[in-house]
N, C-alpha and C positions, 0 to 999 in steps of 0.2 A: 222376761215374760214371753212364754209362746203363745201363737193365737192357735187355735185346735178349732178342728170343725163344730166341737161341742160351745165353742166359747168365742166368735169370732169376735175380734178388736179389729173396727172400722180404722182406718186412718192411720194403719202405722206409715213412717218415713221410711223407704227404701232406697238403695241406689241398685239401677238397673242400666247393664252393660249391653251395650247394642251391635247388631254388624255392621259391616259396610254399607250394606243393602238398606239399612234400616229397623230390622227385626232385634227382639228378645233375643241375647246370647245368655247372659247371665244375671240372678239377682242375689242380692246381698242384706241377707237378713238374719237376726240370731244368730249373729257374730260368724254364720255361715256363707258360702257359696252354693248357691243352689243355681246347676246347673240348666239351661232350657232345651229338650229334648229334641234335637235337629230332625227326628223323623215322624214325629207328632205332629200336625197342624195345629195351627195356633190361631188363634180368633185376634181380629181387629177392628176395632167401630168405632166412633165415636155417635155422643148424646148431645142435646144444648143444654147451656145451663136455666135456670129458671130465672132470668134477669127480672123479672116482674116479682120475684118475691127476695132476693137480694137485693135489690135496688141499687147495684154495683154503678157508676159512673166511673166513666173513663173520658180523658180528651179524647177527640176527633183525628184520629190514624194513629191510633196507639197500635191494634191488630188488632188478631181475632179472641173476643172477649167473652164468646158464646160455646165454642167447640171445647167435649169434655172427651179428652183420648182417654180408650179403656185397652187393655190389650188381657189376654188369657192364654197360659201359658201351663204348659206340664213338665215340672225340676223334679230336680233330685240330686241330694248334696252330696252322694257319692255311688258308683258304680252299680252300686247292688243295693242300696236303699230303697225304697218304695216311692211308685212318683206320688205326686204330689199338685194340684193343680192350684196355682196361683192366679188372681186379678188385680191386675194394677192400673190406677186410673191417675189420672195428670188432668189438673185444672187447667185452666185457662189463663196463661200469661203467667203459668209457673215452669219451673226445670224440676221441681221436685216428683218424685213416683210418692205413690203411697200405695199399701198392699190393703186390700178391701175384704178380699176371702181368699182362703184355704178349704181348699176341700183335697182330703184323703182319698187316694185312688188306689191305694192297697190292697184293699178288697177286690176292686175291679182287673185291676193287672192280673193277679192271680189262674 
């Protein structure tokens, strides 16, 4: 299944390869490598999560239970393919990425 900007699929599972430094090198989706474009910027934030409406409990010094990492990134799984802008967000007290949206930049590179 692709996710297409016509049809985004919240929540898929990704694996996302990092630098040294900390940043998006690469992610791994649809059996693909999609590469992260070293001279693009690339956005990094994080949100809280809505603990008042999960009513998540955790013991006392588990960590940080509230910080949602997002990161936005522009791939492309080969040389001359079209980029492609990726969001990948990480819960709180997961390892897992998940890919949120795609958006086609096709048009815009042009």
């Amino acid at each position: 299944m692709t996710i297409t900007p016509e049809a985004p699929t919240l929540s898929t599972p990704v694996d996302v390869r990092f630098t040294a430094a900390g940043t998006p090198l690469a992610v791994r989706y649809g059996g693909r490598i999609w590469a992260v474009d070293p001279t693009l910027d690339t956005a990094h934030w994080f949100t809280r999560d809505s603990w008042w409406e999960t009513r998540r409990s955790v013991p006392v010094g588990i960590g940080n239970v509230l910080d949602i990492e997002y990161w936005r990134v522009q791939v492309s799984h080969t040389s001359d393919s079209p980029l492609r802008t990726f969001e990948l967000r990480r819960e709180p007290l997961s390892e897992q990425w998940l890919l949120t949206s795609i958006t086609d930049d096709g048009a815009a590179a042009a």
